[in-house]
N, C-alpha and C positions, 0 to 999 in steps of 0.2 A: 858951839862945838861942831868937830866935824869930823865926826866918823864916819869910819874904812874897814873893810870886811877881809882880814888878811886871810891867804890859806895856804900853808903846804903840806905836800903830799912827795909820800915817794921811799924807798929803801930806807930804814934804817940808819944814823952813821953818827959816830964823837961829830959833837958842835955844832949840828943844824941849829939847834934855842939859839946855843950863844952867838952866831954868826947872823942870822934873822936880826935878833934881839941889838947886835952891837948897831948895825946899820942903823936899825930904829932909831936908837939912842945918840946916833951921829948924827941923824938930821933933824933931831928935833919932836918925834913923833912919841907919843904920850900913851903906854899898851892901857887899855882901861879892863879890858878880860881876855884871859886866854885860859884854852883847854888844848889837850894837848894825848893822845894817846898811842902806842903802839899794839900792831897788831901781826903777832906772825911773822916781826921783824919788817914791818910795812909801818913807816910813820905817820901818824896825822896831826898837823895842828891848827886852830882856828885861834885867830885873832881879832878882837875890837880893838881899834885902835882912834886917838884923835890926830889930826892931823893940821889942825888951829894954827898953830905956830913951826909947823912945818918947815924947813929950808930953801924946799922945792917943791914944785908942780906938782897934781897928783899923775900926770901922765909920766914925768918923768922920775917919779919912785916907783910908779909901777914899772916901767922899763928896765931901772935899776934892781926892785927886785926879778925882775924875770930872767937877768942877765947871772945874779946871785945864786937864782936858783939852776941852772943851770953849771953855774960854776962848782955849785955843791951836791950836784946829782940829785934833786929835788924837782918839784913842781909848784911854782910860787904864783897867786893870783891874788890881785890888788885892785879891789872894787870898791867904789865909794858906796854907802849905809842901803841909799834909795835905789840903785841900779840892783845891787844884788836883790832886796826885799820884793821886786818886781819881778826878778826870773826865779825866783823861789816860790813864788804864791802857788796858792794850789787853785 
């Protein structure tokens, strides 16, 4: 397995999940847990994701989402499992 630590952030708006979510599901990439809430009209959501059988690169999904999010007024970050668990540790 190879998990990736999805995240967006950012305003509120119809169809950040589905648009996130279609990409996913277009290149292959398998959500294993997501949480997801709003606050104040401010979105947040976290994703597990595999990315095993992936279509592409993880640099260039991350570039893809960052390009997506941007396109949908969001804040998108695409970290593989071990990179994120290291700048997280307390």
């Amino acid at each position: 397995m190879d998990k990736t630590i999805i995240t967006v952030v950012g305003k509120d708006a119809v169809g950040i999940i589905a648009k996130v979510c279609t990409y996913l599901a277009e290149s292959q990439i398998n959500i294993l847990d997501i949480s997801q809430t709003i606050v104040q009209g401010y979105f947040n959501m976290m994703m597990i994701v595999d990315m095993q059988n992936a279509k592409k690169a993880h640099d260039e999904i991350a570039s893809d989402l960052t390009a997506l999010g941007e396109k949908i007024g969001v804040i998108i970050r695409c970290q593989k499992e071990e990179i994120f668990n290291k700048m997280h540790r307390i």
